[in-house]
C-alpha positions in Angstrom: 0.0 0.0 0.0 1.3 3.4 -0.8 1.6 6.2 1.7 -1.6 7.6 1.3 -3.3 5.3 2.7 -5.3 5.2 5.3 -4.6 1.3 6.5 -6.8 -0.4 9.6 -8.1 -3.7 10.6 -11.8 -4.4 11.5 -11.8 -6.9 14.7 -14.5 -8.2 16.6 -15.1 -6.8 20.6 -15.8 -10.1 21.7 -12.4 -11.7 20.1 -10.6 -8.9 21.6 -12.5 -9.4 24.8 -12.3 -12.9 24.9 -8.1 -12.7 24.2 -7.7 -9.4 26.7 -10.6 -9.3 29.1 -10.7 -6.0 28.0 -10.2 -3.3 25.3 -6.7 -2.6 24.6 -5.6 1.5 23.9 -3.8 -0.1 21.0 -3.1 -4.4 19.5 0.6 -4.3 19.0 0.1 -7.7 17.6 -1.4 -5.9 14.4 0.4 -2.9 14.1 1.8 -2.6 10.7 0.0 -5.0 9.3 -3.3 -6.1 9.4 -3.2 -10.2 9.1 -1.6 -11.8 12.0 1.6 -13.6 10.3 2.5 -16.1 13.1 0.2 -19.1 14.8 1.3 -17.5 17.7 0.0 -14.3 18.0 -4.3 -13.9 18.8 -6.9 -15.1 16.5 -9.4 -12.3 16.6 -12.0 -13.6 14.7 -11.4 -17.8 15.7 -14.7 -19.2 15.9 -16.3 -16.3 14.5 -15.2 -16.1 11.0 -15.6 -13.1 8.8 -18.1 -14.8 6.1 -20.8 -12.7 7.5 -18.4 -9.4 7.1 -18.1 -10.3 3.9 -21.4 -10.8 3.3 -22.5 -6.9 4.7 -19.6 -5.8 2.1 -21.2 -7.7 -0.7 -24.4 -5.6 -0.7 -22.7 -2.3 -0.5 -19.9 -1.9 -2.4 -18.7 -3.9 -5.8 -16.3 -6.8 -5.8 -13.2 -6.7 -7.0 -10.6 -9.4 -8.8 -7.9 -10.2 -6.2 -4.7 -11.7 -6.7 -4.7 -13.7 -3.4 -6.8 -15.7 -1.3 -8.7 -12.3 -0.2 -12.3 -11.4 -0.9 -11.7 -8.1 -2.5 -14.6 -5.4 -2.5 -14.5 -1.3 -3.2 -12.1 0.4 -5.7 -8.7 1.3 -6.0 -9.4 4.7 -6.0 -11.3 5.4 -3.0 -11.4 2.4 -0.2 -10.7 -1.3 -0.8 -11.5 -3.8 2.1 -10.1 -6.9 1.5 -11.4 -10.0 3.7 -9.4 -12.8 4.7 -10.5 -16.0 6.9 -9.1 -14.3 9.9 -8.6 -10.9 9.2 -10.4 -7.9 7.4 -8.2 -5.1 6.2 -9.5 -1.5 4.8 -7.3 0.8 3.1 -8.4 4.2 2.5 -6.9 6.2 -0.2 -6.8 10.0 1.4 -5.9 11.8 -2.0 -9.8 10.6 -3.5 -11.4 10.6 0.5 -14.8 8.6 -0.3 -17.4 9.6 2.4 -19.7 6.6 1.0 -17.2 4.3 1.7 -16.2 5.6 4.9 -19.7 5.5 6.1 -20.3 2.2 4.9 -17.4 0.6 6.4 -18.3 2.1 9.7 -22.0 1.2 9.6 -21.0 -2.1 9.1 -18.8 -2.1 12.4 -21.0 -0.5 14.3 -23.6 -2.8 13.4 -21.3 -5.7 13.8 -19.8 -4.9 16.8 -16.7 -4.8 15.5 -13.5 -2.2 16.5 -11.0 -0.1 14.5 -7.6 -1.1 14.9 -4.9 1.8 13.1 -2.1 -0.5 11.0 -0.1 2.6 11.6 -0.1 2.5 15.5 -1.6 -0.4 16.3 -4.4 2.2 18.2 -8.0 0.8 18.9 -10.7 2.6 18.4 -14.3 2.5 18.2 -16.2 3.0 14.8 -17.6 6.0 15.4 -17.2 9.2 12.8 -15.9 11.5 14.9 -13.3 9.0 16.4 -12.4 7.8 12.9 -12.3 11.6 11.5 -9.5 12.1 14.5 -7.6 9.1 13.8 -7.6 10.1 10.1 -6.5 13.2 10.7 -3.4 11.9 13.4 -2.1 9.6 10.6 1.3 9.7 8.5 -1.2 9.3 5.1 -3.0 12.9 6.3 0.0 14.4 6.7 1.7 13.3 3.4 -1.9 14.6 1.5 -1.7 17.7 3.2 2.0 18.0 2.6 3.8 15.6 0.9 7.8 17.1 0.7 7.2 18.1 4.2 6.4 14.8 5.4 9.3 12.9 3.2 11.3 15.3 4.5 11.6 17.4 2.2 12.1 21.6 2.4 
């Protein structure tokens, strides 16, 4: 993914409740990346599965070829969401910001119960719009749309 964009995971509360008791300030095990690499760190979504994600995708937004194993929905100019067996992964792209996207990816976490997780920080949040707006806002792909020598650092 290129600098621009805005990278997080979607991750269930109960997964993260049932591996921390509790909601983290930020997954370290996810931060930047969004699939869990190693048999060894938490399985978020283990025993939940993210067919039903997928599915909430699949009505909103169009699918997309994919060169791996991912589901792939949204566009390469806006927001792509790709969905793995154990992981979801959205990628905003801040230079075309897509408020239809946006709010559809965070209707479908609110309405799945589901939590923001920044691939940049590792940061948990929940998927609300004014949160989200914030975290956008806080992140290295802002900062590079707003000013991109500045934030390469350039003069």
């Amino acid at each position: 993914m290129a600098i621009w964009h805005f990278r997080f995971s979607l991750v269930p509360v109960s997964g993260v409740m049932l591996i921390h008791k509790q909601v983290p300030a930020s997954i370290e095990a996810l931060r930047g990346k969004g699939r869990l690499v190693s048999s060894e760190e938490p399985d978020y979504w283990g025993g939940i599965g993210t067919k039903v994600v997928q599915n909430a995708f699949g009505l909103c937004l169009p699918r997309r070829e994919s060169w791996g194993e991912a589901a792939t929905y949204g566009d390469t100019e806006g927001g792509e969401v790709r969905i793995y067996d154990d992981a979801v992964e959205v990628a905003l792209d801040v230079r075309n910001y897509d408020n239809v996207f946006v709010k559809k990816a965070l209707d479908i976490a609110v309405e799945m119960n589901l939590l923001i997780v920044l691939t940049e920080s590792g940061e948990v949040i929940e998927a609300g719009h004014a949160e989200f707006i914030a975290a956008l806002q806080r992140s290295r792909a802002w900062r590079f749309h707003i000013d991109p020598a500045g934030t390469l650092g350039g003069h």
